[in-house]
C-alpha positions as CSV (number, residue, x, y, z in Angstrom):
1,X,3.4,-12.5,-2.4
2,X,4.5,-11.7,-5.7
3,X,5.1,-8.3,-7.4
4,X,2.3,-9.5,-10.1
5,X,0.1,-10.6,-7.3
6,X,0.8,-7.3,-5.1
7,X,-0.4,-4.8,-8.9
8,X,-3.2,-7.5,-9.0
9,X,-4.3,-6.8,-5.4
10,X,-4.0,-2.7,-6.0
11,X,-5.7,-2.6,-8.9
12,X,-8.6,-5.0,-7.9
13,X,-9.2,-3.1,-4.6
14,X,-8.5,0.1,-6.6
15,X,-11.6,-0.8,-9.1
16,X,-14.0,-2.3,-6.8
17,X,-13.6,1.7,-4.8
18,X,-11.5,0.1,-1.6
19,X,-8.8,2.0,0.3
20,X,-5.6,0.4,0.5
21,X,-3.7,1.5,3.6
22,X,0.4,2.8,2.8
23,X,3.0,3.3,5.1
24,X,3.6,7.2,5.1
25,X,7.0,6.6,6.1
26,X,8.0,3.8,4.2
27,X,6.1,3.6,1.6
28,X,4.9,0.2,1.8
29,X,1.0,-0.9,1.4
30,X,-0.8,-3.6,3.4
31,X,-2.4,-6.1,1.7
32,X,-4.1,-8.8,3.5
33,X,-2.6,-8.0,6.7
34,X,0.9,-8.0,4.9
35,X,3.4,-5.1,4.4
36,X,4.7,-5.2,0.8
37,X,6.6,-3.0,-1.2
38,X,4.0,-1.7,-3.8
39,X,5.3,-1.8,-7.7
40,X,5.5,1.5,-8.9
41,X,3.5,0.6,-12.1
42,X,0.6,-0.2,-9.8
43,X,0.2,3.4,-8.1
44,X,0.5,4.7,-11.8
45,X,-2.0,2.5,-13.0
46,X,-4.6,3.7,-10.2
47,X,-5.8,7.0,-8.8
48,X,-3.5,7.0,-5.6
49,X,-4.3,10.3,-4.3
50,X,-7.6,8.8,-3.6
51,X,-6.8,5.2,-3.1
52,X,-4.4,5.4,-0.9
53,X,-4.8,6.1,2.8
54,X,-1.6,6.8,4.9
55,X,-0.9,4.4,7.6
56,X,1.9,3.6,9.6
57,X,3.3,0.0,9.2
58,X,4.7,-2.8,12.0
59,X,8.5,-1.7,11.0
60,X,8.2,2.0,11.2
61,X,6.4,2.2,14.6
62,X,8.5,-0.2,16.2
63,X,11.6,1.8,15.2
64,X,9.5,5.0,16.4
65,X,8.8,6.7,13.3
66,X,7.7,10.3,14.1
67,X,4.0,10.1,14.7
């Protein structure tokens, strides 16, 4: 996936009032089932405090990020 497909993705599940789940350790967002690093011009362009909702990704629990 693309970094124009990823802001795409945000944005559409950003205006149709979705939740898009972000690693609160890495950072990363999940998109279709997919860990991808977010483009920073996406957050900006949508209300993160409420869209986002902290998650813990693959990765960071298998190297035992503090829960």
């Amino acid at each position: 996936m693309d970094t124009s497909e990823v802001f795409s993705r945000i944005v559409a599940i950003y205006e149709d009032g979705g939740v898009v789940p972000a690693c609160a350790w890495c950072g990363r967002v999940r998109i279709d089932d997919t860990w991808v690093v977010p483009p920073p011009a996406a957050l900006e362009a949508i209300d993160a405090r409420n869209t986002l909702s902290h998650s813990m990704c693959d990765a960071c629990a298998s190297r035992g990020a503090p829960a």
